[in-house]
N, C-alpha and C positions, 0 to 999 in steps of 0.2 A: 424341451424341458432343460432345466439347469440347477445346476447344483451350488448350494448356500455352503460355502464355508466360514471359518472362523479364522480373520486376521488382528495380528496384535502390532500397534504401532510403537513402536522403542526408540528414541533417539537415532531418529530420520530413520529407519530400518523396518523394514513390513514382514513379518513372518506370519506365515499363512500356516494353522493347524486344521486338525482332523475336521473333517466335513460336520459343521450342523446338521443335528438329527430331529427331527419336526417330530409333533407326538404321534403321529401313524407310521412311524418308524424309517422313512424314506429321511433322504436328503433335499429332495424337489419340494421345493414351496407350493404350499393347498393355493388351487386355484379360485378358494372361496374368497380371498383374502382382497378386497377394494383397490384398484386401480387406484396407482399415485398420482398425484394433479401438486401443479404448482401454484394453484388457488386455493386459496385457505380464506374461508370466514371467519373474521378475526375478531368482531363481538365489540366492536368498539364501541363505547360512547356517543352518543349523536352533541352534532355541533353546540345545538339549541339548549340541552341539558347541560354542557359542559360551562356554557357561558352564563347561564343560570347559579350556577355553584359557583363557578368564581366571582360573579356578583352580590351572591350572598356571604361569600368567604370575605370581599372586601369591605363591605358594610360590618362584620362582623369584627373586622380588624381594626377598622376604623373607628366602630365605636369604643372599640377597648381603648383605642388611643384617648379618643374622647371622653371617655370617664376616669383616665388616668390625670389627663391636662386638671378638668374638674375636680380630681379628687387634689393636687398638688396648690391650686390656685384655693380651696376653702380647707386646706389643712387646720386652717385656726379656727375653724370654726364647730362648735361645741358639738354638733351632730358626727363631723367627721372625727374629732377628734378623742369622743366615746368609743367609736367605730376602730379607732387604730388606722392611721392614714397609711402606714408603713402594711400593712394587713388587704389594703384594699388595692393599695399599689401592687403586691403581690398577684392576686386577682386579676388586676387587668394583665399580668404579663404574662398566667398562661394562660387566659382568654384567646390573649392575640399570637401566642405560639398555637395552640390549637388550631386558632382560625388560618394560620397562616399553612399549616398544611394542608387545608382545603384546596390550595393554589396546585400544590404539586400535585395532588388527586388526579385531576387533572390532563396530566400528561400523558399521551400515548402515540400510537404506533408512527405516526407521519416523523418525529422529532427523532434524530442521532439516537443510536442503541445506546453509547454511553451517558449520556443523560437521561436517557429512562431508568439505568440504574442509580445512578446516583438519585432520581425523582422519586424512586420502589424503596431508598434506604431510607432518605430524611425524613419520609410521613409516620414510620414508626415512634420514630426521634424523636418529633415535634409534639405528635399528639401525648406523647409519655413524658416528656420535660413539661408541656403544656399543664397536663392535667395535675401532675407533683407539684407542681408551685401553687396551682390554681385551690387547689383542695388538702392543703399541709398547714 
């Protein structure tokens, strides 16, 4: 058996305090408790699904582009220009922020840990700058 204590790490410095007390009142860790493993199910995304979304996420982007070009190229014309060409351009732009954080969706476990956070921050961003423009 062995006994759990409690250490505090301080500018490089390890001071070890009074022994952890488990709730049956010992310091010896319950034997009930799961063998650790270096394997973890990690719940990822499948390939096929992931290239699915990005596929849709690009069509998605693309078309906002595409009805952006359209709406700039019939600005003078009297349906678009009812409509507020400035109004619609807005629209397609957080269309395509929206769409555009489908891409970072995306990203998991195989790529750099630091790029998974910075991929975990921007889809917040995206989808909330997306949707303010899109719907203001």
């Amino acid at each position: 058996t062995t006994t759990t204590t409690r250490t505090i790490l301080k500018k490089n410095n390890l001071t070890e305090l009074v022994p952890f007390v488990f709730r049956d009142g010992t310091s010896v860790p319950p034997s009930s408790l799961p063998p650790l493993t270096d394997s973890m199910e990690l719940n990822l995304i499948g390939q096929d699904v992931r290239f699915i979304g990005w596929g849709l996420g690009l069509v998605a982007m693309m078309l906002a582009l595409g009805l952006a070009v359209w709406t700039v190229r019939h600005r003078n014309k009297a349906a678009v220009r009812v409509t507020q060409p400035l109004f619609l351009g807005m629209i397609c732009v957080g269309a395509f922020c929206m769409a555009t954080s489908i891409l970072w969706m995306g990203w998991q476990e195989p790529w750099p840990t630091r790029s998974l956070h910075h991929a975990c921050m921007v889809v917040p961003w995206l989808l909330t700058l997306g949707f303010s423009t899109a719907f203001s």
